[in-house]
MDAnalysis code that builds the backbone (N, CA, C; Angstrom):
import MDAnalysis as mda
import numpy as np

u = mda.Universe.empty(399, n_residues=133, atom_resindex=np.repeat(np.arange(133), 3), trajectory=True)
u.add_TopologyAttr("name", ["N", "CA", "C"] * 133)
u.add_TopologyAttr("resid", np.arange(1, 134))
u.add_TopologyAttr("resname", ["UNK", "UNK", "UNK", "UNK", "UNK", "UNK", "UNK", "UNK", "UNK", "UNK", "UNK", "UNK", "UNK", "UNK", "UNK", "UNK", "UNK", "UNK", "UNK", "UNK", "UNK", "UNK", "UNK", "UNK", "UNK", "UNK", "UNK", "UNK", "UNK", "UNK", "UNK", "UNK", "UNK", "UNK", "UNK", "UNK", "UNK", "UNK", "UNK", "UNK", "UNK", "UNK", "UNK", "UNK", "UNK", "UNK", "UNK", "UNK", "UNK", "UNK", "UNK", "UNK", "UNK", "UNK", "UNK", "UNK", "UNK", "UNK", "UNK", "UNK", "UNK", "UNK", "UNK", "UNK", "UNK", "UNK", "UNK", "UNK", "UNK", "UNK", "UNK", "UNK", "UNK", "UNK", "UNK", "UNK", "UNK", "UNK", "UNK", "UNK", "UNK", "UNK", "UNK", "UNK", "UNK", "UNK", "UNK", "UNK", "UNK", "UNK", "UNK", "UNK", "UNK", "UNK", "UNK", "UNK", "UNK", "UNK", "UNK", "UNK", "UNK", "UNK", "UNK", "UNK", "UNK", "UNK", "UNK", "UNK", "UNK", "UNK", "UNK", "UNK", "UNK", "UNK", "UNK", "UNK", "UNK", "UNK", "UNK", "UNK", "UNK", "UNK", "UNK", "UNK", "UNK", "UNK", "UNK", "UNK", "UNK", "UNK", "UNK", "UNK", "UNK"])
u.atoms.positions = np.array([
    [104.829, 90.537, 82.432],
    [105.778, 91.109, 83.384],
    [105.426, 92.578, 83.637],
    [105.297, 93.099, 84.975],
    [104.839, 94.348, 85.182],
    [106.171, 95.067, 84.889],
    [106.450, 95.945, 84.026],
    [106.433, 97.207, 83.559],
    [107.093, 98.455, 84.457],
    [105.874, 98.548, 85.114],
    [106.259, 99.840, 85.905],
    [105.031, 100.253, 86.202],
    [104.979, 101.941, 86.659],
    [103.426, 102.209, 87.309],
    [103.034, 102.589, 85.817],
    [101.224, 102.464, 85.194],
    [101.022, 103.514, 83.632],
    [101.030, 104.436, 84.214],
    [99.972, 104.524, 85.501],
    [99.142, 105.986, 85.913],
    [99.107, 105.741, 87.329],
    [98.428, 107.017, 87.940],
    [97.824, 107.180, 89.042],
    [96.673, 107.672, 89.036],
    [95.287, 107.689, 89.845],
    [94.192, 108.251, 89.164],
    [93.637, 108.975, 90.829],
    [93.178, 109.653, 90.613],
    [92.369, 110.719, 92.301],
    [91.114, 111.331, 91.481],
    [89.879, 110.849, 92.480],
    [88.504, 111.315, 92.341],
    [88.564, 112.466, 92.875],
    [88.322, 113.771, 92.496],
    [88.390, 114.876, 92.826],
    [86.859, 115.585, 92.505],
    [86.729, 116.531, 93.193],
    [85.466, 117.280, 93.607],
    [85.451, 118.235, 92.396],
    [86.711, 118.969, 92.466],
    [86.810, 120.180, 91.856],
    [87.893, 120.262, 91.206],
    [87.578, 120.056, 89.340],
    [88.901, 119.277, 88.593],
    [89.736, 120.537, 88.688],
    [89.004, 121.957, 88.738],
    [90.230, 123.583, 88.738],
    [90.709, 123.447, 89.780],
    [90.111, 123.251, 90.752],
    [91.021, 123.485, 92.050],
    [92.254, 122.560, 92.328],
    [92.306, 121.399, 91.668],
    [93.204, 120.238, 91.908],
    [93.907, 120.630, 90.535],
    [93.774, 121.097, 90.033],
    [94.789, 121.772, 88.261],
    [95.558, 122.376, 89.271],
    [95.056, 123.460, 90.104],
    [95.855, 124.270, 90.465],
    [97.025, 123.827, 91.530],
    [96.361, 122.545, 92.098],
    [97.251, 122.252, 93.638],
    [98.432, 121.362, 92.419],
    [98.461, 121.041, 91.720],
    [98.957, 120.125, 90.928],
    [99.709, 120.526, 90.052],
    [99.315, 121.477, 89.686],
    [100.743, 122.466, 88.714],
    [101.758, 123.426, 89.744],
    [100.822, 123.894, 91.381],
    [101.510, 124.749, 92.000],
    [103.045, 123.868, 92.895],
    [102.026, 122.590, 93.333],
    [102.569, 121.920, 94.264],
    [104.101, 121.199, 93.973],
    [103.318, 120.705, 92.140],
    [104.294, 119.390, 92.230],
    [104.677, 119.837, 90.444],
    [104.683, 120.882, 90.391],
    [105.411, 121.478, 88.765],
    [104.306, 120.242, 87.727],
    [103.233, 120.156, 87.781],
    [103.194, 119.282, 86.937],
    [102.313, 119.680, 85.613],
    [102.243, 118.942, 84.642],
    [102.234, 119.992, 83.139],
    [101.048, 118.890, 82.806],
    [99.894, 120.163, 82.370],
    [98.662, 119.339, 81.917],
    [98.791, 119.062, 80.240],
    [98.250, 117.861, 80.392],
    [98.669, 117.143, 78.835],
    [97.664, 116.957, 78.036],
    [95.998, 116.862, 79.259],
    [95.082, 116.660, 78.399],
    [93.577, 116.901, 79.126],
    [92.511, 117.390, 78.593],
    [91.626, 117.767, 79.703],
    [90.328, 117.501, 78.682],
    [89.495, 116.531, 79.134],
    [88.546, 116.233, 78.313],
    [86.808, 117.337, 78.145],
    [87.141, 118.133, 78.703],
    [86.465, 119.221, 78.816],
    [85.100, 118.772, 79.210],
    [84.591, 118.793, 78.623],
    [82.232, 118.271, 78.696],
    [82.514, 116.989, 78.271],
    [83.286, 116.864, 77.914],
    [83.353, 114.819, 77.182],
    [83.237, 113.862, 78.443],
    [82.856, 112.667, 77.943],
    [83.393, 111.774, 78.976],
    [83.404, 110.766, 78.325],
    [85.090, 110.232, 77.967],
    [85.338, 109.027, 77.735],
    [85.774, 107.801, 78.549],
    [85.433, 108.307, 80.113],
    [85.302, 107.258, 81.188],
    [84.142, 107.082, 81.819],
    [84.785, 107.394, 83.275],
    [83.595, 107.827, 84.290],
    [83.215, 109.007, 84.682],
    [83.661, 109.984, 84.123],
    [83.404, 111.277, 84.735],
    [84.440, 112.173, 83.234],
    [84.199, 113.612, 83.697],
    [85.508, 114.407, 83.143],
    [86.520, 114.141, 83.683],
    [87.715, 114.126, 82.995],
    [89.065, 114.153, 83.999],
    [89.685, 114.472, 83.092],
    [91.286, 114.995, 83.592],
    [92.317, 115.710, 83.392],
    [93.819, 114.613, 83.483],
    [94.423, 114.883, 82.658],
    [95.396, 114.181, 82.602],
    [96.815, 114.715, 82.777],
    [97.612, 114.577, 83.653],
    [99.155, 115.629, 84.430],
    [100.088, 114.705, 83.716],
    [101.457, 115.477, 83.607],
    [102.977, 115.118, 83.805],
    [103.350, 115.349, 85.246],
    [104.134, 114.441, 85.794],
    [104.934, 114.560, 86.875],
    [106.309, 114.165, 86.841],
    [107.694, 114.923, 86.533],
    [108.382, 114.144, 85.799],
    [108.102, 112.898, 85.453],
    [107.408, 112.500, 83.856],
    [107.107, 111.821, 83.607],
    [105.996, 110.657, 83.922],
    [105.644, 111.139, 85.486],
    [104.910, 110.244, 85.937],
    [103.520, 110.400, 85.245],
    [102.131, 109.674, 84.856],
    [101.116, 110.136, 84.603],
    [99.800, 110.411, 86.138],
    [99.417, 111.238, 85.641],
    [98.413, 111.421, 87.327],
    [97.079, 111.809, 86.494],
    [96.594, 110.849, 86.491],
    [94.963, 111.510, 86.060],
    [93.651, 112.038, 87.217],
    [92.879, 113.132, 86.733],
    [92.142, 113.149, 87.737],
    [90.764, 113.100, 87.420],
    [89.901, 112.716, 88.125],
    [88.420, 112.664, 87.518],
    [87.647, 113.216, 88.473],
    [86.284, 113.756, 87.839],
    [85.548, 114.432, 88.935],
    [84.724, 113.359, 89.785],
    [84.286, 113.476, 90.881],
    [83.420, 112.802, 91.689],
    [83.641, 113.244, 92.378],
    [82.809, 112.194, 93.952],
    [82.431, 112.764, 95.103],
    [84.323, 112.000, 96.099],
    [84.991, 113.223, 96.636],
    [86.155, 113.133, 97.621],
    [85.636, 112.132, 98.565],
    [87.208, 111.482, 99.040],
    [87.341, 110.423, 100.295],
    [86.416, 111.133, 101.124],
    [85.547, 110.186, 101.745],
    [84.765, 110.571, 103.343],
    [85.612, 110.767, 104.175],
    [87.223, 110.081, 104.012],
    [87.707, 110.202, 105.322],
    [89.378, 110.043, 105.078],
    [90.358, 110.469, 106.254],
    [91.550, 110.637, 105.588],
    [92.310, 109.738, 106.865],
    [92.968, 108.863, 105.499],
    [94.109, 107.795, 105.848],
    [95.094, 107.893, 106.069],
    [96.593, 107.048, 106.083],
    [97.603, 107.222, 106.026],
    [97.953, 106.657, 104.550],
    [97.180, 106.427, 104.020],
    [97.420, 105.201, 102.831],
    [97.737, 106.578, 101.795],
    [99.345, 107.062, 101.295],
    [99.496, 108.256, 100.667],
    [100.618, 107.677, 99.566],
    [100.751, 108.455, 98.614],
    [101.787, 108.569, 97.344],
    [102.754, 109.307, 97.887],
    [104.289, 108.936, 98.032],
    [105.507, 109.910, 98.249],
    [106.208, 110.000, 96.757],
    [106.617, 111.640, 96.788],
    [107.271, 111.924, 95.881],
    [108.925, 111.847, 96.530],
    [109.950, 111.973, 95.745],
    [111.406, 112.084, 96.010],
    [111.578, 113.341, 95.793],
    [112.196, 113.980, 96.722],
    [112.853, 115.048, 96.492],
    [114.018, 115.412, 96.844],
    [115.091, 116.442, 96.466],
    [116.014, 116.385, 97.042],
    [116.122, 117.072, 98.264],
    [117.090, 116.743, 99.295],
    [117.170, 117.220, 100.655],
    [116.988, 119.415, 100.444],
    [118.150, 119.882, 99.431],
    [118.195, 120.960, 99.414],
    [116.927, 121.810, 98.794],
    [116.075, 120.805, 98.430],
    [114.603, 121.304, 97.781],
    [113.294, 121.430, 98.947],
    [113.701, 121.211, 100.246],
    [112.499, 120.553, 100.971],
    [112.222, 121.955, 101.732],
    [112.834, 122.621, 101.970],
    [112.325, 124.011, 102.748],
    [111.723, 124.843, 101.131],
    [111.969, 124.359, 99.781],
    [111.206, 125.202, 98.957],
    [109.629, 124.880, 98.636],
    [109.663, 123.652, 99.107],
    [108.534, 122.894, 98.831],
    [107.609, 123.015, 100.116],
    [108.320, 123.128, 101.506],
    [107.730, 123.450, 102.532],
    [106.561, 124.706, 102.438],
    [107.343, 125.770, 101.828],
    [106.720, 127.620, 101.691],
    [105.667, 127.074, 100.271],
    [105.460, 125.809, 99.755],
    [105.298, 126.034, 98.764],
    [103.652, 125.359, 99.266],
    [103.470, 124.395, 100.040],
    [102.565, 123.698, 100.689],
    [101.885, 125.206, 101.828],
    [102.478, 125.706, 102.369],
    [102.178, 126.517, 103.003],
    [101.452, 127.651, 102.984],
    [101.909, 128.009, 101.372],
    [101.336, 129.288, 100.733],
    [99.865, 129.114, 100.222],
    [99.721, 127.419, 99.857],
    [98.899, 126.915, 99.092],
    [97.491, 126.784, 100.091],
    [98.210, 126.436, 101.096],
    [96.985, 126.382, 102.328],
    [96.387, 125.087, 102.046],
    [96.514, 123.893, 102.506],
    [96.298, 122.859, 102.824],
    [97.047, 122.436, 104.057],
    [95.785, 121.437, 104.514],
    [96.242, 120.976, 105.766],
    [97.621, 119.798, 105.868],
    [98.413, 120.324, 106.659],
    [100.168, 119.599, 106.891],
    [99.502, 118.673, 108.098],
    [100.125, 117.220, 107.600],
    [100.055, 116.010, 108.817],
    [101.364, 116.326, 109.542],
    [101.411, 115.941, 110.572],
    [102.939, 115.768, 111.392],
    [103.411, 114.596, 111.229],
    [104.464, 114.585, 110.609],
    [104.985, 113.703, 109.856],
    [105.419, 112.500, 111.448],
    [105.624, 110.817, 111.371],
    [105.934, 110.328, 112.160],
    [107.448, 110.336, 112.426],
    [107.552, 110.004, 113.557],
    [109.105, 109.860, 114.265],
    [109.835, 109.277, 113.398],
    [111.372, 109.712, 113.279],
    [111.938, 109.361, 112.183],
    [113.686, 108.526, 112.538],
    [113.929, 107.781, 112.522],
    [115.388, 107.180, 112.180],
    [116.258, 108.183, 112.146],
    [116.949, 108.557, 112.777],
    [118.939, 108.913, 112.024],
    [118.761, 108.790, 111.046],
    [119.320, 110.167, 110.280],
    [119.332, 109.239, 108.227],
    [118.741, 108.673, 107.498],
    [116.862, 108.414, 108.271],
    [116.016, 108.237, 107.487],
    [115.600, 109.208, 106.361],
    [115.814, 110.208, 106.415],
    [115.269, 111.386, 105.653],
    [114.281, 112.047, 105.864],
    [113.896, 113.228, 105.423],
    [112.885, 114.304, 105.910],
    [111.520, 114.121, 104.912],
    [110.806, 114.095, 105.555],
    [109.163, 114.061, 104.939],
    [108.372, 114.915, 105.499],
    [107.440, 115.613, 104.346],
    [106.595, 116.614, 104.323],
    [105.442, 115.581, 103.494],
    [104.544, 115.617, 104.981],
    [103.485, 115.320, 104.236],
    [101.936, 116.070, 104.768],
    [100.862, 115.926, 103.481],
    [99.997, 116.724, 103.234],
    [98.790, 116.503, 102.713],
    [97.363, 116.817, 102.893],
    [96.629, 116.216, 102.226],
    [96.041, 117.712, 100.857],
    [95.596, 117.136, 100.154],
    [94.769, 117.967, 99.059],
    [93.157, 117.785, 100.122],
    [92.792, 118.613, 99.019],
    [91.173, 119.518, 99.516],
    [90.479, 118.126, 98.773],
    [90.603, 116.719, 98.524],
    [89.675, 116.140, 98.722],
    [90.248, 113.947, 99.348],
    [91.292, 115.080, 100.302],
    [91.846, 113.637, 101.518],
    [92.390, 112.960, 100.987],
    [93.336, 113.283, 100.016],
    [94.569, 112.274, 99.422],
    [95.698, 113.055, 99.923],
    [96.148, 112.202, 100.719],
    [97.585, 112.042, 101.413],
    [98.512, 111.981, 100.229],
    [99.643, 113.251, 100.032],
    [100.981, 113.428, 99.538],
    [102.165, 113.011, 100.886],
    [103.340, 113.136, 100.280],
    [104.434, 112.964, 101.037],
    [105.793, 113.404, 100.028],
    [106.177, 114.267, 100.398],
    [107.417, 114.947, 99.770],
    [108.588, 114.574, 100.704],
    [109.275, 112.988, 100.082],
    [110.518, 112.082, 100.601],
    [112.077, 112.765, 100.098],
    [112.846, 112.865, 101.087],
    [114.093, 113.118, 100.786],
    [115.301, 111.896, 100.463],
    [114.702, 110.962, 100.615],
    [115.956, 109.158, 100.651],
    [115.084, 108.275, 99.531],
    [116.319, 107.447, 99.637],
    [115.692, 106.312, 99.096],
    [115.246, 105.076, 99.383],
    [114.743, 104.447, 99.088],
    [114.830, 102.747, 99.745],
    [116.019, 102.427, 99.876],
    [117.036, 102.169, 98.963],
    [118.316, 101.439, 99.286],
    [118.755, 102.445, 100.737],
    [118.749, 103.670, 100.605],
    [118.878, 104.176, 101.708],
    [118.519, 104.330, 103.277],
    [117.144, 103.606, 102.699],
    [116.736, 103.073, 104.156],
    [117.014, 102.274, 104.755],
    [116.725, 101.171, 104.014],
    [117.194, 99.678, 104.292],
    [118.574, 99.805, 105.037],
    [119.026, 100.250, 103.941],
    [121.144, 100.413, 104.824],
    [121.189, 101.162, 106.131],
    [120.027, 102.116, 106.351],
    [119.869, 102.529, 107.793],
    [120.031, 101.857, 108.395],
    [118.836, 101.061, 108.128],
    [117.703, 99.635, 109.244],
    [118.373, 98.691, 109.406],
    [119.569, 98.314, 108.770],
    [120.442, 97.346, 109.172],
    [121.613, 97.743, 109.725],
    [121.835, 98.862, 109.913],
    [122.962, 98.980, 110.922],
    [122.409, 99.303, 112.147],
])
């Protein structure tokens, strides 16, 4: 029976530069960093995201950028802090698509090697109950 998510994993170019988008962006707390080792495929780094795990490993970045992205939840009164916070950081902002009444507000964004974020204000049950009225 699945569980839940263990991890998330992103091939990254440059494991400092993604430490940094990753502790600045999304508060997240490094737990483990295999330095010159490699007990996979590469070096990689291992994050907290409330609780979530996000590992990252070095290699060569997406050739090309999708819509296919990870949304975080956030709360509505958090999203203009997180806005200045993407902004300051200097990465490129997608324009988020047309949105529902009461769908909620999304900020989304890619990192410096084409992985699509999304900083969500709702929930599913919250959507759904949109979409049916």
């Amino acid at each position: 029976m699945i569980q839940g998510i263990s991890h998330i994993t992103f091939i990254v170019k440059d494991l400092k530069k993604t430490t940094k988008f990753l502790t600045y962006v999304f508060d997240a707390e490094e737990v483990y960093c295999s330095e010159e080792k490699t007990f996979s495929l590469s070096k990689e780094k291992f994050f907290l995201i409330n609780g979530l795990w996000i590992a990252i490993m070095e290699g060569e970045p997406l050739a090309e950028r999708t819509y296919n992205h990870i949304a975080f939840k956030i709360d509505e009164e958090d999203f203009e802090m997180y806005e200045k916070r993407i902004k300051n950081i200097e990465v490129d902002v997608r324009v988020g698509r047309s949105r529902v009444e009461g769908e909620g507000s999304s900020l989304y964004f890619y990192d410096y090697d084409n992985h699509l974020f999304e900083l969500h204000t709702r929930t599913l049950g919250e959507r759904l109950q949109k979409y049916r009225q």
